[in-house]
N, C-alpha and C positions, 0 to 999 in steps of 0.2 A: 150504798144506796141501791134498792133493789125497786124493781115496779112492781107494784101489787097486786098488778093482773098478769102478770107471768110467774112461773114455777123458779126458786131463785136456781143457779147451777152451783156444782160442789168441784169446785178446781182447789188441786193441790200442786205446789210447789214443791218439789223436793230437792237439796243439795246435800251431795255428798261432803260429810264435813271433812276437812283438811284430804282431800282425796288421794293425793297422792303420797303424802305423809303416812296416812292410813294403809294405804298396799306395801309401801317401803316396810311400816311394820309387819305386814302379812310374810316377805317374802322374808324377814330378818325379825324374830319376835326378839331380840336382845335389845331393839330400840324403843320398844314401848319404855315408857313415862322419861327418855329423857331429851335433850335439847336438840334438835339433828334439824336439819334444813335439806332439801332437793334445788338443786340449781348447780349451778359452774363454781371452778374454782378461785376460788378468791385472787389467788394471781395472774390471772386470765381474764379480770373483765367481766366475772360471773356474776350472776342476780340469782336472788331469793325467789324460785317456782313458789315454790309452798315450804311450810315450816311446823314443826309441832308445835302443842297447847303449852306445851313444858318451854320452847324457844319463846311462844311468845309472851313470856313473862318479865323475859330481859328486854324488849322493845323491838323485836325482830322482826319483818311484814313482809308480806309479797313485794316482789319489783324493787326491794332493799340492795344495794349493791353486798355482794358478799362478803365481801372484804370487810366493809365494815360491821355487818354483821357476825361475825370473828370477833370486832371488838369491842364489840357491846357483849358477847358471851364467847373466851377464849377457848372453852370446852364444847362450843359447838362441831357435835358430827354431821358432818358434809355426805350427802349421799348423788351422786349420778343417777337422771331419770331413768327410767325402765320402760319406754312410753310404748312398748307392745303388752306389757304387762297391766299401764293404765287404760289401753284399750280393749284389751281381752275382760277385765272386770266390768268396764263401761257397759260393754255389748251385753255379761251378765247379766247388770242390773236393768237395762232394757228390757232382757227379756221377762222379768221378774214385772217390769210397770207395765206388759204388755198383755200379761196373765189379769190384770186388772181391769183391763178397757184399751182399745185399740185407738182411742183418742191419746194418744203421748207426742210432745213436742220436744225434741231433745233443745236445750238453748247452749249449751258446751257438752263438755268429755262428763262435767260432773255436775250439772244441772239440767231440770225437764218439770216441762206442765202436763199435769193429767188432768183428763176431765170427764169425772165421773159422776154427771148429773143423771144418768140414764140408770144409778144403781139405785136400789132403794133405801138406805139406814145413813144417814149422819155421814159429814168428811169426813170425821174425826175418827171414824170406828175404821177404815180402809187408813188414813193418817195412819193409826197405831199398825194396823198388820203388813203394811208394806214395811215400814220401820222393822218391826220385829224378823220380818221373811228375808232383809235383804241382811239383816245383822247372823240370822241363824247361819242361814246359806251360804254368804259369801264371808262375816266375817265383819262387812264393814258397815261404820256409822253413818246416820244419816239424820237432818233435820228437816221439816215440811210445815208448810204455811198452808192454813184451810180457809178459804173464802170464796166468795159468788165470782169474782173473776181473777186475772193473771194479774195485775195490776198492785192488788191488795194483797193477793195471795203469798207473792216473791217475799213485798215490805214485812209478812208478818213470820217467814223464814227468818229474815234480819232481826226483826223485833225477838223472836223466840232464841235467838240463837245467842245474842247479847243480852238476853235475862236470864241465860242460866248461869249460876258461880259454881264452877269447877274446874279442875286443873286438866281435865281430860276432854276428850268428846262430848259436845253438849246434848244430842237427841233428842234435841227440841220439837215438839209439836207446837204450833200457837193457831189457834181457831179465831177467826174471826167471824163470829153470828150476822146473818143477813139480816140486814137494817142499819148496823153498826160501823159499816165503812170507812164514814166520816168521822164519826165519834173516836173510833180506833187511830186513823191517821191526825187526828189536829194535835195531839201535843210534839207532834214528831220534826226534828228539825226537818228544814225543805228539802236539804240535799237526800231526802230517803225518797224521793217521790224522780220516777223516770223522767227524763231531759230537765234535771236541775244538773247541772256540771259545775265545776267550782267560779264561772264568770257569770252564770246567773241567777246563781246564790247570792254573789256580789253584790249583784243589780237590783237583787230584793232586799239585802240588807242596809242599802243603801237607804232607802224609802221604807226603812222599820220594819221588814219583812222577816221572821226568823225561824215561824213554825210554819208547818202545814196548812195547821187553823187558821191564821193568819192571810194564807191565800184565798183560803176559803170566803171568806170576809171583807176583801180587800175588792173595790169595784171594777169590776169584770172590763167597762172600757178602756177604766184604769191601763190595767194589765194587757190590751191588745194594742193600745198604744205606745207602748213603753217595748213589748214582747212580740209583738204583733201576733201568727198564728201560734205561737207556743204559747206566748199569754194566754188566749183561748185553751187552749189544750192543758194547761197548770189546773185552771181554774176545776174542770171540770175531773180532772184526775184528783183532785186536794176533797174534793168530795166523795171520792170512791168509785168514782163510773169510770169503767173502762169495759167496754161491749166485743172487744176483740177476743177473739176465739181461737182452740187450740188449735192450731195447724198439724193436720199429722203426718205430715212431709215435712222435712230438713234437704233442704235441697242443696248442695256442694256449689258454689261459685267459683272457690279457685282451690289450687296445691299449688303450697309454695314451701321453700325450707330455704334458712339463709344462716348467716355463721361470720361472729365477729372475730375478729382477727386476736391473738395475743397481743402482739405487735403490729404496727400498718405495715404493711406489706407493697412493695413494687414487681416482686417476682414473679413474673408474663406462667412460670411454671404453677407453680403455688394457687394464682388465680384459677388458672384452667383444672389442674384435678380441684381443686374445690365445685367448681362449675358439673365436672364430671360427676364426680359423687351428688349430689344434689340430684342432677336430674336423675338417674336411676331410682335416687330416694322416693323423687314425683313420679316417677314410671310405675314404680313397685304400689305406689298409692293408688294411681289412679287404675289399672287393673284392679286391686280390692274394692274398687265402689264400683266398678265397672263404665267406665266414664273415660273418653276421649274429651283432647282439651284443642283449640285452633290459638287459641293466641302467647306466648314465651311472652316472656315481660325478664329484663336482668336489671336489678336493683345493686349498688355501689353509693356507697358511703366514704366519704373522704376524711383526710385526715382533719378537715377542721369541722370535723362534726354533720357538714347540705349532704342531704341526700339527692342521689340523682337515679332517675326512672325513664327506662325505654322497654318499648313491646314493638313488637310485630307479627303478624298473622303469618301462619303456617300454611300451603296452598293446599296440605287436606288436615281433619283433626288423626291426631295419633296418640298413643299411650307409649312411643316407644322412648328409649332413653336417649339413641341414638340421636333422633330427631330432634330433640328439645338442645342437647349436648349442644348440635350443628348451631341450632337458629341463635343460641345462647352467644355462643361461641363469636358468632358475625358479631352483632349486639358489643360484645366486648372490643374485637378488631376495630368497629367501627368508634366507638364512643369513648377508648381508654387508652388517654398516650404512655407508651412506656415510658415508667418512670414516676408516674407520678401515685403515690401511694395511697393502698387502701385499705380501709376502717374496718365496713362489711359489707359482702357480697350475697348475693340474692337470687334466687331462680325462679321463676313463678308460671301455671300457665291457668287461663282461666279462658273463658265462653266452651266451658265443657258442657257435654251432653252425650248420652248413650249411643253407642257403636253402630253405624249401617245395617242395618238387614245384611245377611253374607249373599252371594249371587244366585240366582237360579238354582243352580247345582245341588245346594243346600236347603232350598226353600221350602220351609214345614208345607207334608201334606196330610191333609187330613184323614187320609184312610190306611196311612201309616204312621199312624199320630206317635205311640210307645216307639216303635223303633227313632224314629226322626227325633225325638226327645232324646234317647240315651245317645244316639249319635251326637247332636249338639251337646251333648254331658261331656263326652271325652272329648273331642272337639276342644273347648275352652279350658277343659283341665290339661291339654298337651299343647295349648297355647298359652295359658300361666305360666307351666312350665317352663315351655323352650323358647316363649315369644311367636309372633302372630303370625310368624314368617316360616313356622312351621309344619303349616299344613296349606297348599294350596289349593284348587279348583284345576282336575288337567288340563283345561283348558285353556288356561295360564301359563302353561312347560312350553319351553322353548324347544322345535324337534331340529337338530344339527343333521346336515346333509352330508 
């Protein structure tokens, strides 16, 4: 539904199809067209990352346990993620949607909204040349949804991507014409439509509710009483409107990495280089966005499945490994009796936000603007390097007498 005294906008949706399936073959063309899966291994507890078009024919899906995916197809190759390889092509295709409009909202590693109402010619003609540029250049497949906003745009991703019949990559394009919104979404079950999750799909099928249209048509007080402000918010998304806009910031909340156990584990050692490894993992991340974090959070999972969650705040923010390790570290001493075994272990840090100004010493001046630049250039490249503890301020040297 578009208003008639406004210019409609041209937002496209694009996802990388099977993304990471797709680089697997980049890096190993021996796996094109047949059954392989990305995830852990089946005797360890592993899950189904992503899978090929050729895997999902036997009934194989994301978040599948592996194992059993084995045996639904006993001939499935099992491939180990590569996840500097998924982000190095990530960043690629960035910059390929950035060459288009500087409105890009990244939503994962392998989906993004662009919004390219400010160009002049049809979605669908940018739809087709992003699609073409990102398959020439890098290789990989991609599908995209054309519509007035994000809302419609994603749904018609979904719609294009399960209308195409092929055993391969679909490279779907699906347009949807401004006016059409509604029309496009009513035959659509509800669950296509954002904040339907599977309890209030339930709740609509309950009271005869199945498609889209259906919401549409369904009395609005109806729905806020039963739904309350989601009710409102169905109603008006089941018709096509959604007014929100592309953000072109992704803003980082937390780094975290965690790691299930083969077996539960009680050994005080085991936990700790786990905890070790981890947080460098978060060290080495948060340097590459350039982002200090204040708050440790250590996540443990028990053998009967509860998780349990404790943070505490750091007295300054740091990037380093050491630091997280430490705080981590208490967190465990205090909250984990030996002995008693665990599931999976967790490291987290979040209320991140970019690094101090450095002191005085350092402080950009403006009539030596290029030198003070390359100076801050080596600077951060010989503290990437060697850590932040590298260069100080003499003002900071301790002079022994």
């Amino acid at each position: 539904m578009v208003d008639a005294g406004l210019q409609p906008r041209k937002i496209l949706h694009l996802d990388l199809d099977a993304f990471f399936c797709a680089v697997e073959e980049l890096l190993d063309p021996a796996l094109k067209n047949k059954p392989f899966a990305v995830g852990g291994s089946p005797d360890h507890r592993g899950v189904v990352a992503s899978c090929s078009y050729a895997a999902r024919k036997y009934g194989i899906h994301s978040a599948m346990p592996m194992a059993r995916a084995v045996r639904l197809c006993p001939e499935l190759i099992i491939r180990r993620h590569h996840f500097g390889d998924y982000m190095k092509l990530s960043d690629q295709v960035r910059e390929i949607m950035n060459s288009y409009s500087s409105m890009v909202q990244p939503i994962s590693i392998d989906e993004a909204f662009l919004d390219l109402s400010h160009l002049p010619d049809d979605g669908v003609v940018y739809a087709r040349n992003l699609q073409k540029d990102i398959r020439n250049n890098l290789g990989l497949p991609a599908s995209l949804g054309v519509a007035t906003n994000k809302l419609v745009a994603k749904v018609a991703t979904n719609v294009g991507k399960a209308s195409v019949k092929t055993d391969g990559y679909p490279f779907a394009i699906q347009v949807v014409p401004p006016g059409e919104e509604a029309a496009f979404l009513a035959p659509l079950p509800t669950d296509a439509l954002w904040g339907v999750g599977p309890k209030t799909a339930e709740k609509l099928a309950a009271i005869g509710i199945h498609t889209v249209g259906e919401i549409a048509h369904f009395p609005l007080a109806e729905l806020e009483r039963m739904l309350g402000q989601n009710g409102t918010d169905l109603h008006y998304r089941s018709l096509g409107i959604d007014n929100s806009s592309v953000h072109i910031s992704y803003e980082t909340k937390s780094v975290s990495h965690e790691n299930t156990f083969a077996r539960d584990t009680h050994d005080e050692k085991v936990l700790r280089v786990n905890i070790k490894e981890m947080s460098q993992s978060i060290a080495d991340r948060l340097r590459d966005l350039e982002l200090f974090g204040s708050t440790v959070k250590l996540k443990l999972r028990w053998s009967d499945f509860t998780t349990f969650t404790r943070q505490r705040t750091l007295p300054e923010p740091t990037d380093e490994a050491k630091e997280i390790e430490s705080m981590a570290l208490q967190l465990l001493k205090t909250h984990w009796k030996p002995g008693r075994k665990v599931r999976l272990i967790g490291v987290g840090v979040s209320k991140l936000r970019p690094p101090s100004k450095q002191l005085n010493l350092w402080a950009w001046n403006p009539r030596t603007f290029e030198k003070q630049e390359r100076l801050e250039s080596a600077i951060k490249t010989l503290q990437k390097r060697y850590g932040k503890v590298a260069l100080h301020p003499a003002s900071e040297l301790k002079v022994e007498n």
